[in-house]
C-alpha positions in Angstrom: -34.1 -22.7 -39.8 -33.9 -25.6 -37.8 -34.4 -24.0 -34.4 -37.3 -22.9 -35.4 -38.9 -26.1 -36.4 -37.5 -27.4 -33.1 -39.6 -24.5 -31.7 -42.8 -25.1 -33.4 -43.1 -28.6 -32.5 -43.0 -30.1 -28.8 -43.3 -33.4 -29.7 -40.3 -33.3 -32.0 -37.8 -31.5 -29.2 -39.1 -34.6 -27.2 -38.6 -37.1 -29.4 -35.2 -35.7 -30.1 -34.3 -35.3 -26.4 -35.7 -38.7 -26.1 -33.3 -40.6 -28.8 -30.7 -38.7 -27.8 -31.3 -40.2 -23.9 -31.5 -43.3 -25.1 -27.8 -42.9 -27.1 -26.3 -41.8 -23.6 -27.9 -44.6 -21.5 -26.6 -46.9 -23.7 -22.9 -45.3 -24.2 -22.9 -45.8 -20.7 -23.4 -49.0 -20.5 -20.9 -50.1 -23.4 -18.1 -48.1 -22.0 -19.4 -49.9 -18.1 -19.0 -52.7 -19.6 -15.7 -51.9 -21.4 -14.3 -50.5 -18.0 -15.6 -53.7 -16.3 -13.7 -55.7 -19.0 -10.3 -54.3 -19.5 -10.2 -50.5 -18.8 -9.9 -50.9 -15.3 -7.2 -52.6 -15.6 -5.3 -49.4 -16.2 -8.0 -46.7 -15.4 -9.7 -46.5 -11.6 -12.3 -44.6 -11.2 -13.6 -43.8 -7.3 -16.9 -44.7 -6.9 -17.4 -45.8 -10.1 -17.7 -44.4 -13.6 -21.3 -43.1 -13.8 -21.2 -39.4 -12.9 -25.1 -39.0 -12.1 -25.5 -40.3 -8.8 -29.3 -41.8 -9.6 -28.2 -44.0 -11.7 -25.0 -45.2 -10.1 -26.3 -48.6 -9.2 -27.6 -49.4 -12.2 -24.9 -48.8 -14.1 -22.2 -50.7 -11.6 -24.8 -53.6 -12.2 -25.3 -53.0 -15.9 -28.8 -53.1 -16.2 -29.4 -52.6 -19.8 -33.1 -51.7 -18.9 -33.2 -49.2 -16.3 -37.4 -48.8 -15.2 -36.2 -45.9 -13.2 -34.3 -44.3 -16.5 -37.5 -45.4 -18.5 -39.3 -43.5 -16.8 -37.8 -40.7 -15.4 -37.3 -40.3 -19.8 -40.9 -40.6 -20.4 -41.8 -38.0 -17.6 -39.2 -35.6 -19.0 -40.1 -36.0 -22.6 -43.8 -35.6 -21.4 -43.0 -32.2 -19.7 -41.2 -30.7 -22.5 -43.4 -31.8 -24.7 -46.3 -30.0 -22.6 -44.2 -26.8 -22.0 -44.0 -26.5 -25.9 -47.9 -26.3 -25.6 -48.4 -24.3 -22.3 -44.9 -21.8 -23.2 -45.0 -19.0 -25.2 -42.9 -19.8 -28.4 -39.7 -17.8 -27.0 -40.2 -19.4 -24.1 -40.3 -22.8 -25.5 -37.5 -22.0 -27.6 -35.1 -21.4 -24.6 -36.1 -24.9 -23.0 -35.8 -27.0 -25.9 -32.1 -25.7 -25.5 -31.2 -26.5 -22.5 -32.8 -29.5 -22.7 -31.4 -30.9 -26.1 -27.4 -29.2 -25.7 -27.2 -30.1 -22.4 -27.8 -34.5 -23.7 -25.9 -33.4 -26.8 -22.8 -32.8 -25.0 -22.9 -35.6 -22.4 -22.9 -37.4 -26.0 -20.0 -36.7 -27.5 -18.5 -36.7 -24.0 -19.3 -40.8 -24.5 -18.4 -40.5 -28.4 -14.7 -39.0 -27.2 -14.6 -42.0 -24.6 -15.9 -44.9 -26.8 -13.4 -43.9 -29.2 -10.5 -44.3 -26.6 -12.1 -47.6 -26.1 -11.8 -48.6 -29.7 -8.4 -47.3 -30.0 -7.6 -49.0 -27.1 -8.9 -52.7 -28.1 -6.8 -52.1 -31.1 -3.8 -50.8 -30.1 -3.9 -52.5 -26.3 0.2 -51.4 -25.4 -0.9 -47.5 -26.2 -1.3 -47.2 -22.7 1.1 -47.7 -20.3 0.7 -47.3 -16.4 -2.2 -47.0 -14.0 -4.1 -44.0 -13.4 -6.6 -43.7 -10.1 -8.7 -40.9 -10.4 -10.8 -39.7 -7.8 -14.9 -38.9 -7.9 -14.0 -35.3 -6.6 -11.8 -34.9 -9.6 -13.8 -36.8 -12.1 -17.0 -34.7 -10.8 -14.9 -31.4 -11.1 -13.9 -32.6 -14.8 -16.9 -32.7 -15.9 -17.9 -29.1 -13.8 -15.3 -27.5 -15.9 -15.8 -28.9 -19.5 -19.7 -28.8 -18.7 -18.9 -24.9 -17.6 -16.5 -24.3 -20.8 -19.3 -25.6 -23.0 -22.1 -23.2 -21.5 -19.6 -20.4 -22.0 -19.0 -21.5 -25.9 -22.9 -21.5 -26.2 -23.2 -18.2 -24.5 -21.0 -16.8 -27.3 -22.7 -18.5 -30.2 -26.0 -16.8 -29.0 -24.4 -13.4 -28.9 -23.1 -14.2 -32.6 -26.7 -15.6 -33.8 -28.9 -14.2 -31.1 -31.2 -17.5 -30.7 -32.5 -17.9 -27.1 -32.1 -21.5 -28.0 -28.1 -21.3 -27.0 -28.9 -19.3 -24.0 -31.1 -22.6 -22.4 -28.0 -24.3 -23.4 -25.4 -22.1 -21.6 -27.7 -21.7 -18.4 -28.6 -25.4 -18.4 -24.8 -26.2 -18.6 -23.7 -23.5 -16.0 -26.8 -25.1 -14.0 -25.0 -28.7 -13.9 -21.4 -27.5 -13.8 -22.5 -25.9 -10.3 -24.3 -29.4 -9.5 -21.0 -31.5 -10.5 -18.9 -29.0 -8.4 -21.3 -29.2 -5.1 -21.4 -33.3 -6.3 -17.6 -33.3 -5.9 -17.7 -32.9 -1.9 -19.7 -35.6 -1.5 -18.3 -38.3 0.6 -18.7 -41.7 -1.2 -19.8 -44.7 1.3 -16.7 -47.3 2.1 -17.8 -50.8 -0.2 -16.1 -53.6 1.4 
């Protein structure tokens, strides 16, 4: 099974976790850049569209290359690669959950939007109007589809009993508690 080759080899829940970083850093970008070029036009987001407030600036500026995303990813693939030789399988097992269905759904989050995007480009009078959404709703959006998923994984482990889903629903209940205490934060006025 696959979970238990993920399991067995640390270096290949980090290299996993690691292309699967990369795919969201760079959705992020495209759909900045998309947002910069025409979404806005119709879609306002407060604040900005990047959820992770790290990262913020680099994303408003669209860096392509982030050296603090670089390396913040090479620390984090390091560590899970080095908890896969320090943790007891189980253990292990568990982490490489949370760590690799927690990036899997901020993924298709960016598949779901980019796909807007196309539609959009194609079909540019399929949306009509203005819509303004603010970072305490946009931060509680993703609190409560971040939560839903957690509870969906929660119930797949009960069906196949893999600790692997149970990282992923504590991860996911983990963030959707940051993204609610992120939604009370008070943004700084940009003139």
């Amino acid at each position: 099974m696959l979970i238990d080759t993920l399991a067995e080899n640390p270096w290949l829940v980090a290299v996993t976790w690691g292309v699967l970083s990369i795919f969201d850093f760079t959705a992020t970008m495209v759909y900045s850049k998309a947002y910069r070029e025409f979404l806005s036009v119709n879609i306002t987001y407060e604040g900005g569209m990047e959820m992770n407030p790290v990262f913020e600036k680099d994303v408003q500026q669209l860096r392509w290359f982030s050296p603090r995303y670089f390396v913040s990813m090479l620390v984090v693939a390091l560590l899970i690669a080095l908890a896969g030789i320090w943790f007891p399988t189980v253990w292990f097992e568990m982490l490489a959950g949370a760590a690799l269905l927690l990036v899997l759904i901020t993924d298709l989050r960016h598949i779901e939007n980019l796909g807007i995007v196309w539609f959009l480009i194609s079909n540019p009078n399929s949306f009509k109007g203005k819509i303004e959404q603010s970072y305490a709703l946009s931060q509680r959006r993703v609190a409560v589809g971040t939560f839903n998923i957690g509870m969906l994984y929660l119930i797949v482990f009960f069906l196949v009993g893999r600790v692997f889903f149970i990282g992923g629903a504590v991860i996911c209940v983990l963030f959707a508690i940051r993204h609610l205490l992120l939604s009370s934060r008070k943004l700084r006025k940009t003139s």
